[in-house]
C-alpha positions in Angstrom: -2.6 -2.0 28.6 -5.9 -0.1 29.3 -9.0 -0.1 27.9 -8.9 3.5 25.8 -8.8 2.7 22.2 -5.1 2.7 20.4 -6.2 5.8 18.7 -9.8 6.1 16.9 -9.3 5.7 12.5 -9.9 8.4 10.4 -12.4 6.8 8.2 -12.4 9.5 5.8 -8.2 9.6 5.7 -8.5 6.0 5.1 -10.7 5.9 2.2 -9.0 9.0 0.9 -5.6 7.0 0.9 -7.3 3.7 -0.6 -8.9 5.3 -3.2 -5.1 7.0 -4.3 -3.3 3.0 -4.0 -6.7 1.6 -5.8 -6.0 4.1 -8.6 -2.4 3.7 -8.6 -2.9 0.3 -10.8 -0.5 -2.4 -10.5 -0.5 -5.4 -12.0 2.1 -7.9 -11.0 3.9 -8.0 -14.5 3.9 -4.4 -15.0 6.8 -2.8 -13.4 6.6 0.6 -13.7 3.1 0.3 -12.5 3.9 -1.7 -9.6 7.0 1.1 -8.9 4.6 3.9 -9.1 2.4 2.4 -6.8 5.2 1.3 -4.4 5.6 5.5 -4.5 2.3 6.2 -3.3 2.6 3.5 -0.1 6.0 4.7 0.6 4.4 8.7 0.2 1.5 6.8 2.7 3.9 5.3 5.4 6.2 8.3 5.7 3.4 10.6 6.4 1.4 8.8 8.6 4.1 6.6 10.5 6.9 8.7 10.3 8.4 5.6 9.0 12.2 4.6 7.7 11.7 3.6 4.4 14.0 1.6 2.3 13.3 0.5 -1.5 14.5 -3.3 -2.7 15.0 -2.5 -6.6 14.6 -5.4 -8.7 15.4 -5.2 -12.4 12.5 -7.4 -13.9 9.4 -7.2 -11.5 8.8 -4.4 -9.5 10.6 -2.9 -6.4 9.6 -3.6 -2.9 9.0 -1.4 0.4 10.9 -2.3 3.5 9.1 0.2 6.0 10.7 0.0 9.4 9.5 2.1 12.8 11.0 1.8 16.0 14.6 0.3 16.8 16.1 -2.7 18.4 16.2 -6.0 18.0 12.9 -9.2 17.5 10.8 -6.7 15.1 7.3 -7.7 14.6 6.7 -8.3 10.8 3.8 -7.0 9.1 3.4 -8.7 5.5 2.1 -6.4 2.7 1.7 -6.7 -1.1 0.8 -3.9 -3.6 0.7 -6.1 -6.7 -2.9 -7.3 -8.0 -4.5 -9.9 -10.6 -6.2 -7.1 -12.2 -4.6 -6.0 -15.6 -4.1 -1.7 -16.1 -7.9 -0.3 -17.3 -9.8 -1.9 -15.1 -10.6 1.0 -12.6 -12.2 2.5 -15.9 -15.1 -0.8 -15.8 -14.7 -1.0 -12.1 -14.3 2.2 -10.2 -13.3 2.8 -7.0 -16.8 3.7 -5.0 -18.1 3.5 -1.5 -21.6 2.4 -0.7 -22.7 2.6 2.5 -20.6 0.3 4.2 -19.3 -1.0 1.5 -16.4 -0.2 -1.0 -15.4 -1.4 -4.2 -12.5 -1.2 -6.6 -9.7 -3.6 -8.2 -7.0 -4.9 -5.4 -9.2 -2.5 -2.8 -10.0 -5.9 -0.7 -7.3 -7.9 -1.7 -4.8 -6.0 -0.2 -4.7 -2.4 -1.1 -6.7 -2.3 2.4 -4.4 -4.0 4.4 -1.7 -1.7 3.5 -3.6 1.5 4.6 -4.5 -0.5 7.5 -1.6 -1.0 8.4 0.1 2.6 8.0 -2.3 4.0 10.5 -2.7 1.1 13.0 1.3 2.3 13.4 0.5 6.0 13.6 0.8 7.1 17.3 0.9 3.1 18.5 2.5 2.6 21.8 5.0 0.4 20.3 6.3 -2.4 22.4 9.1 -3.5 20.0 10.2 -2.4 16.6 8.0 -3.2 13.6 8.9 -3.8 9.9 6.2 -3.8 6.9 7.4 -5.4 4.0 5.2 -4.3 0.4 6.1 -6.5 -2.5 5.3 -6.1 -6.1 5.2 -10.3 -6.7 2.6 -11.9 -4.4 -0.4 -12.9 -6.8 2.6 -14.3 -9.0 4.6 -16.6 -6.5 6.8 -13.8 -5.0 9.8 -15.4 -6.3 11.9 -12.0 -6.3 10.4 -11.2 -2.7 10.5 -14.6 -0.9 14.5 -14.8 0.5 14.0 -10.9 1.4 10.3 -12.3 3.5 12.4 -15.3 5.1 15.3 -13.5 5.8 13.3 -10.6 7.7 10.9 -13.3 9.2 14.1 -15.0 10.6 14.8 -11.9 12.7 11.2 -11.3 13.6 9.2 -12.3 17.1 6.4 -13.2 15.2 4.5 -12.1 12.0 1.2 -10.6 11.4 -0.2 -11.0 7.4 -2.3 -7.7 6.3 -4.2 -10.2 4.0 -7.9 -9.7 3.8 -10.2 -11.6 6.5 -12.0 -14.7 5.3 -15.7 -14.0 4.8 -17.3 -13.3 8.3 -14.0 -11.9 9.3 -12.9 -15.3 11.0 -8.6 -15.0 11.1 -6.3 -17.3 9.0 -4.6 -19.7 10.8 -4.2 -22.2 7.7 -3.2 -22.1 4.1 -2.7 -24.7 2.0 0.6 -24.7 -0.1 0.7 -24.3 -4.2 2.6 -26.6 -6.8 2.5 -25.2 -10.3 3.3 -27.4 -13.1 3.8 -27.3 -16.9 3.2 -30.8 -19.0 4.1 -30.7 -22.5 3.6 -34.4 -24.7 5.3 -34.4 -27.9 3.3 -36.7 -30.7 3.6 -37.1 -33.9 2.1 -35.3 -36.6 0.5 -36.9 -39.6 -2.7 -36.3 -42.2 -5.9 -37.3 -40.0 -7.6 -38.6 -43.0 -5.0 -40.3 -45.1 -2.3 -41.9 -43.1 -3.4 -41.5 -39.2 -2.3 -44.6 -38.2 1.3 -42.8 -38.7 0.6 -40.0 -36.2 0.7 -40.1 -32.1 -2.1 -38.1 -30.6 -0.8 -35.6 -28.2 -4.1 -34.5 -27.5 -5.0 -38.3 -26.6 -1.7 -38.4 -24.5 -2.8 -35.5 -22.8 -6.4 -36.6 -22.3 -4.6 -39.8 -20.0 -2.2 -37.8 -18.5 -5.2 -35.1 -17.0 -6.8 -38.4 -15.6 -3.7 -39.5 -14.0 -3.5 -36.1 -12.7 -6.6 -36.4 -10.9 -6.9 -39.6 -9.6 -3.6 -38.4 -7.6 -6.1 -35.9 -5.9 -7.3 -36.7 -2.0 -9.8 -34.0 -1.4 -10.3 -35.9 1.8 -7.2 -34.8 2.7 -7.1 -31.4 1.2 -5.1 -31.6 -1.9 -7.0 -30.6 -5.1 -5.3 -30.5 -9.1 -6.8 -28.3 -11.4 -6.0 -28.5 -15.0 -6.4 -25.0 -15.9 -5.1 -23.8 -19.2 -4.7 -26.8 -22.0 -3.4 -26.1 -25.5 -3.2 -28.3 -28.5 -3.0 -28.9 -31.9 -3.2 -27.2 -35.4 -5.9 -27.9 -38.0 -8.4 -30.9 -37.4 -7.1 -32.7 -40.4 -4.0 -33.0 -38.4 -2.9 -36.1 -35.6 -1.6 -33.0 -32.9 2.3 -33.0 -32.1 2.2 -31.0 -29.1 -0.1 -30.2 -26.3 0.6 -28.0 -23.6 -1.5 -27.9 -19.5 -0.6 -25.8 -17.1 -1.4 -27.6 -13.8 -2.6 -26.0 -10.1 -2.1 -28.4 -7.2 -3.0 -27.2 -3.6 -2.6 -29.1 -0.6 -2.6 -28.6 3.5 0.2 -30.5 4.6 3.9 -31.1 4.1 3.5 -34.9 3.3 0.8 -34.5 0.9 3.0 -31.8 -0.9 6.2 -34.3 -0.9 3.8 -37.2 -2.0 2.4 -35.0 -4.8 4.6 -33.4 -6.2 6.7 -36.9 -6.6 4.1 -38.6 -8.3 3.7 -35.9 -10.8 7.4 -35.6 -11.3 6.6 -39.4 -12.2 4.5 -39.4 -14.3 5.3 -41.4 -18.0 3.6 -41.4 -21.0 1.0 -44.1 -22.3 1.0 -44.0 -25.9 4.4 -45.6 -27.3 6.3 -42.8 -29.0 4.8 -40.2 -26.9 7.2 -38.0 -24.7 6.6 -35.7 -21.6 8.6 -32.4 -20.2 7.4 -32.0 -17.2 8.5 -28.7 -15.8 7.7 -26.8 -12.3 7.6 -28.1 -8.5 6.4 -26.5 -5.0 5.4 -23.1 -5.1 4.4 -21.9 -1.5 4.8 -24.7 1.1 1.2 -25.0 3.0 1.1 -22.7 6.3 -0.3 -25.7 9.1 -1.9 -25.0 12.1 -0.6 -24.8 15.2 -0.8 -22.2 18.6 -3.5 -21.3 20.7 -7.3 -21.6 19.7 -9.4 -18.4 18.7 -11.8 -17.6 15.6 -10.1 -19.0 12.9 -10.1 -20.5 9.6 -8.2 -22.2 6.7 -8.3 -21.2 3.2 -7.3 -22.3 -0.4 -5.6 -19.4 -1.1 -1.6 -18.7 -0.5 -0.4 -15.8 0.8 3.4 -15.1 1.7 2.6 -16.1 5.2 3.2 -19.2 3.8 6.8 -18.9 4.0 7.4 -17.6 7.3 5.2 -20.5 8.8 7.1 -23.2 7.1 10.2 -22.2 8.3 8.8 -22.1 12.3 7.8 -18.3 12.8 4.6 -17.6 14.5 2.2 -16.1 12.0 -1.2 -14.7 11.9 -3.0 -14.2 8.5 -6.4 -12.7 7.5 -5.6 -9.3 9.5 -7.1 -7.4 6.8 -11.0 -6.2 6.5 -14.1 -8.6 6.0 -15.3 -8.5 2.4 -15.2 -11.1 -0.3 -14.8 -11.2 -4.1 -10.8 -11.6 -4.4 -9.8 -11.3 -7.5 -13.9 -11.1 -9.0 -15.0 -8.4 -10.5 -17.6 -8.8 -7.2 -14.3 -7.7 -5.2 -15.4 -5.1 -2.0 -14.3 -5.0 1.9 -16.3 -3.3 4.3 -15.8 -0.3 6.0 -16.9 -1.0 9.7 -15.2 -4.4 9.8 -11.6 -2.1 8.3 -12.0 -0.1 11.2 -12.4 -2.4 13.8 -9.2 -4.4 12.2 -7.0 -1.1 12.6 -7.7 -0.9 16.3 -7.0 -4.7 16.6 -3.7 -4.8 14.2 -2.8 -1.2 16.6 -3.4 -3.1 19.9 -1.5 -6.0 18.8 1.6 -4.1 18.0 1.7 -2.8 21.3 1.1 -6.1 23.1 3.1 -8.2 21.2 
């Protein structure tokens, strides 16, 4: 390949078409949000890609894009998500703006970018072999209605390239760890607090064991972190609690620390007598490890849906997407010379590859 430039971004087009996805809110729970904003990337790919696009309906959570250009077989796969954390209303408190070099907006960085990105690193690309861009509606909630559709075009693919923003600095992803989510519930028993407590089994107090047992099963050292995040319990403070609920976050980087985890919490028994545990959830995301040649890289916390395709032995390369920072913070912004510069690289890459 030469040295001319894939074709120069239209910065102005760009912005033009992230400020339309940005403002086509979509929430992961919200389906006809997520639907209508499908609309405006499959409007985005069809214009500027020419591209063949075919819509995965799902009943309960919203539909997702299958955008294919080119033909033939070993596609490269471009992973996409239009779904965000940010609930409908929020463009009112947080517009979409551009300063400078910098732009603003809810979902802009994490990943509304990535998919305008992506539509017009494709336009008039030298293509070496066929390219598919999945957009789901499920990422930021587990894409469980996307995942066997990711695998099952990651399995045909000759490698994958994840339209997820840059880490800040604009260093790649090479590493993500996996997610376990967990719900604990402890039954008690009730009883009157004042006059018969002796009758009652804390739930609360069963709880308040079981969160330490949670984290002593953490290894930082090693990358895996629990995070007790949402606790609920109890009635009226004359009352011994009954019930307590946590909802449980558990990250890790490797494969044996997610087996060895998620084990041990399945394991877990109660202290009190009389108490009971329902322990309910298991392995989310399975970590993405390292592997592959050397080059500017990082790791992150976060999951992303390049997290499947590594685990099941395709060669994947996350953090595509602009440098910015503030995912899913009301600080959220990418900027624009960095978005760019990722166009011409995502564009060169789909004619090397």
């Amino acid at each position: 390949m030469d040295g001319t430039l894939v074709q120069t971004p239209d910065r102005a087009a760009m912005l033009a078409a992230l400020e339309r996805l940005v403002g086509a809110e979509s929430p992961s729970p919200d389906k006809a949000r997520c639907d209508a904003c499908a609309d405006e990337v499959a409007a985005l790919f069809a214009q500027r890609a020419g591209a063949h696009v075919t819509r995965h309906q799902r009943s309960e959570r919203g539909d997702h894009l299958e955008i294919r250009v080119g033909a033939g077989t070993k596609p490269i796969l471009l992973l996409c998500h239009h779904d965000t954390v940010w609930p409908a209303g929020t463009i009112a408190r947080l517009p979409f703006r551009v300063d400078g070099n910098r732009v603003t907006g809810p979902g802009g960085y994490d990943m509304k970018a990535g998919i305008v990105e992506a539509a017009f690193a494709l336009q008039g690309a030298r293509l070496a072999r066929p390219v598919i861009v999945l957009s789901t509606s499920d990422e930021e909630i587990g894409s469980n209605s996307s995942r066997a559709l990711i695998e099952e075009r990651a399995r045909e693919a000759e490698a994958v390239l994840v339209l997820e923003p840059a880490a800040s600095g604009g260093a790649l992803k090479t590493a993500r760890k996996g997610i376990a989510d967990f719900i604990l519930e402890v039954d008690g028993r009730a009883a009157h607090a004042g006059v018969e407590p002796e009758k009652g089994i804390s739930a609360i107090e069963e709880m308040a064991r079981q969160v330490l047992a949670l984290k002593a099963l953490a290894d930082p050292s090693r990358g895996t972190t629990i995070n007790v995040g949402v606790l609920t319990a109890g009635t009226r403070p004359n009352v011994v609690p009954a019930h307590a609920r946590a909802e449980i976050d558990i990250r890790f980087s490797s494969a044996a620390e997610a087996e060895r985890i998620v084990e041990a919490v399945r394991a877990l028994l109660p202290v009190a007598e009389g108490a009971r545990l329902r322990i309910d959830g298991g392995l989310d995301r399975p970590p993405m490890e390292r592997g592959g040649f050397k080059l500017e890289e990082t790791s992150t916390g976060g999951g992303s849906d390049g997290n499947f395709t590594a685990a099941i032995g395709i060669p994947t390369l996350d953090g595509l997407g602009p440098d910015g920072g503030g995912a899913h913070a009301d600080s959220e912004h990418l900027l624009i010379t960095s978005w760019l510069q990722r166009t011409e690289l995502l564009g060169r890459l789909l004619e090397a590859l």
